[in-house]
N, C-alpha and C positions, 0 to 999 in steps of 0.2 A: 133242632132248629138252631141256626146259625146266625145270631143276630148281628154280629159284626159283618155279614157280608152279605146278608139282606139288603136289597135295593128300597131304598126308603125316599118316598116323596111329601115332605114335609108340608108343602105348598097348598097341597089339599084338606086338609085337617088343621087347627089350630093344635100345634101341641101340648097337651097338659103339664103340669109344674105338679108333681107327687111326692111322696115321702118315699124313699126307700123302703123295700122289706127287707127282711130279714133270708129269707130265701133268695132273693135276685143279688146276695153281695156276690157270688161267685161268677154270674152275668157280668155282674158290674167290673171286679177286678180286671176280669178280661180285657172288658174296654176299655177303660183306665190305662193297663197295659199296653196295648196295642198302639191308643193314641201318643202316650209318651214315649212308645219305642225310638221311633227320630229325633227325640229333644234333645237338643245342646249337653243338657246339663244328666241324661239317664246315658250320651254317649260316653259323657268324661269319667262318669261312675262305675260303666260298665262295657269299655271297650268293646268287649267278646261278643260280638252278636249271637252267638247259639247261647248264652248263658242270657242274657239279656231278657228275653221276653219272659222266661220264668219268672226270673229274679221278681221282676215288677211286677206281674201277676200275684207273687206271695206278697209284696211289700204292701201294695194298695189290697190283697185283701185282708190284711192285720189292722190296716189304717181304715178300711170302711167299718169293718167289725167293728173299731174302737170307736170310730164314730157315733154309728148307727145309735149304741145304744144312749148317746146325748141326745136324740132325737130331730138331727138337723144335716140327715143327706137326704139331698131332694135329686129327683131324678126328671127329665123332660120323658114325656113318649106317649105312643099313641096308641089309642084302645083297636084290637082286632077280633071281630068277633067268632074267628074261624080258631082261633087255638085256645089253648084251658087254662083255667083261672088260675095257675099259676104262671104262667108266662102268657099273659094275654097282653103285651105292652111291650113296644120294642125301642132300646133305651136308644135316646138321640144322646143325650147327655149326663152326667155325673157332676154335680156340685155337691162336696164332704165340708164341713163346716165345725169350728169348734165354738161352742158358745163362751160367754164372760166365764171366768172363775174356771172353767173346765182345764186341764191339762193335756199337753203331750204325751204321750210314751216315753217314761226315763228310759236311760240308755239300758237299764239292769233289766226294763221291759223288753227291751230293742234285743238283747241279747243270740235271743234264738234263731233271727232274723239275720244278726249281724256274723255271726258262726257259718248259717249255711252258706252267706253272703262269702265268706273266706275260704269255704270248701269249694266252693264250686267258680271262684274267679280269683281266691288269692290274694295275698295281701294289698297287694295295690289298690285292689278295687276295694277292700275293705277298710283301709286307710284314710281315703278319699270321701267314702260315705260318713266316715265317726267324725272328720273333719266339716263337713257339708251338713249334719247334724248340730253336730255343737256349734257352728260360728252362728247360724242360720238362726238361731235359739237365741243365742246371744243377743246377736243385733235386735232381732223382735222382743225381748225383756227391756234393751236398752230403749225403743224407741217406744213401746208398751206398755212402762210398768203399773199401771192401774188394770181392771178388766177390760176387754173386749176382746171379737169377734174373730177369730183366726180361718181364713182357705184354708184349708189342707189339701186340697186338690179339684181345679173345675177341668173336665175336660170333655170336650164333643166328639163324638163319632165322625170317622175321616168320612163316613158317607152325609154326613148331616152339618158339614161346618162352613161356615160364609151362611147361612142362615139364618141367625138371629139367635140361634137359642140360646150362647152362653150369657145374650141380653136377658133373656128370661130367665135362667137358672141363677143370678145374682138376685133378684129383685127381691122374694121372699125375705132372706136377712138385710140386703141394703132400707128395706121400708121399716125392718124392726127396727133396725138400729137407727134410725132417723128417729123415729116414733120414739123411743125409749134412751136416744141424745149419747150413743155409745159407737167406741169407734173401730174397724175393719182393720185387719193389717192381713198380709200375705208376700208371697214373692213369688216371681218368674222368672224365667230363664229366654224368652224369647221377644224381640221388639214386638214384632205383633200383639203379643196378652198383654205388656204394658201399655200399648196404644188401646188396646178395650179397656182396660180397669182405668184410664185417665176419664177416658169418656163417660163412668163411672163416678167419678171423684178423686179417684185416688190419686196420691202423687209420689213420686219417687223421694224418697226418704237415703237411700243411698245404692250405691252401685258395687255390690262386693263380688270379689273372687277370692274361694276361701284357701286356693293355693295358688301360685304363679300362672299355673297351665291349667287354671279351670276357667271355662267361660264366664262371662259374666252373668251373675244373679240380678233381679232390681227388686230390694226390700221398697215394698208399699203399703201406702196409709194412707185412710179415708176416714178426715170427719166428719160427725153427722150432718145432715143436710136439714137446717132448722126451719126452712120457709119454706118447704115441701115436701110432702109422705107422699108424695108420687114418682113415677117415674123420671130420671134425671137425662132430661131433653139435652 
């Protein structure tokens, strides 16, 4: 079953807001993958289009793994009764999350990631990533230094987007962290996702490129929202 290029009609169905399992991260990565293969900032990293789509495939599934077992990748999709219970749900979406106090991947984690990342595209590309790691870290330490909520990746399926759902795939942590007076940070690489996460809350905190010839990043931050645990109209 080919879930990425399943025709999916959203329209009919409310989609559900799920927890990740632990079997669907290899579904997931793919997606993940696939959607970010156009982005700005997986082209500056990884020029070589044939190296490309793997690369990201490994990258986001080390980072769902590492996720997953903080308990907070939520996935959108909808129930079908004709396939088996373990893919009975075809993802529209991936929202990866890291809770308060939880950690990144140190780089001495990143390592084996960052190795293959140099065999198979070379230093360039692997120069660019330890650079786009580290500043990326930094700036969110610097505008972060207490706990809160970090994206590590939301991204929608190219057949499910203009649809609402990466509005539903925030809502789960944006209602905790209202609820619980703690606050959101992430970044993107495209005016479009800053235009969603504003609508959000969030606001541009700064605008980096972490080398001359890299596009630009937008580090964002979202305080709680103290006069309503509901959705942010």
């Amino acid at each position: 079953m080919n879930i990425l290029n399943d025709k999916m009609n959203v329209r009919n169905e409310e989609p559900q807001i799920l927890s990740l399992q632990q079997s669907q991260i290899s579904v997931a990565a793919k997606m993940m993958a696939t959607t970010f293969f156009p982005d700005p900032l997986s082209c500056y990293l990884m020029p070589n289009e044939s190296d490309r789509l793997e690369i990201l495939e490994k990258a986001w599934s080390k980072t769902i793994n590492h996720d997953i077992h903080l308990g907070h990748v939520y996935y959108s999709g909808q129930e079908h009764s004709d396939t088996s219970a373990s893919m009975n749900a075809q993802l529209l979406g991936i929202a990866s999350w890291l809770p308060p106090n939880a950690k990144s991947p140190s780089l001495l984690q990143s390592l084996p990631l960052i190795f293959e990342i140099f065999l198979q595209s070379g230093f360039r590309s692997t120069s660019r990533v330890l650079n786009t790691l580290t500043k990326t870290e930094a700036y969110r330490l610097r505008d972060c230094p207490t706990p809160h909520w970090y994206l590590d990746g939301l991204a929608i399926s190219p057949n499910a987007q203009g649809k609402g759902i990466g509005n539903l795939l925030l809502q789960p942590i944006l209602q905790q962290a209202d609820r619980q007076g703690e606050i959101c940070y992430l970044f993107t690489s495209t005016p479009r996702a800053v235009k969603l996460y504003q609508r959000h809350g969030f606001v541009v905190r700064e605008e980096l490129r972490v080398l001359n010839d890299a596009p630009p990043l937008w580090m964002m931050m979202r305080s709680p929202n103290h006069s309503e645990f509901g959705l942010i109209k």
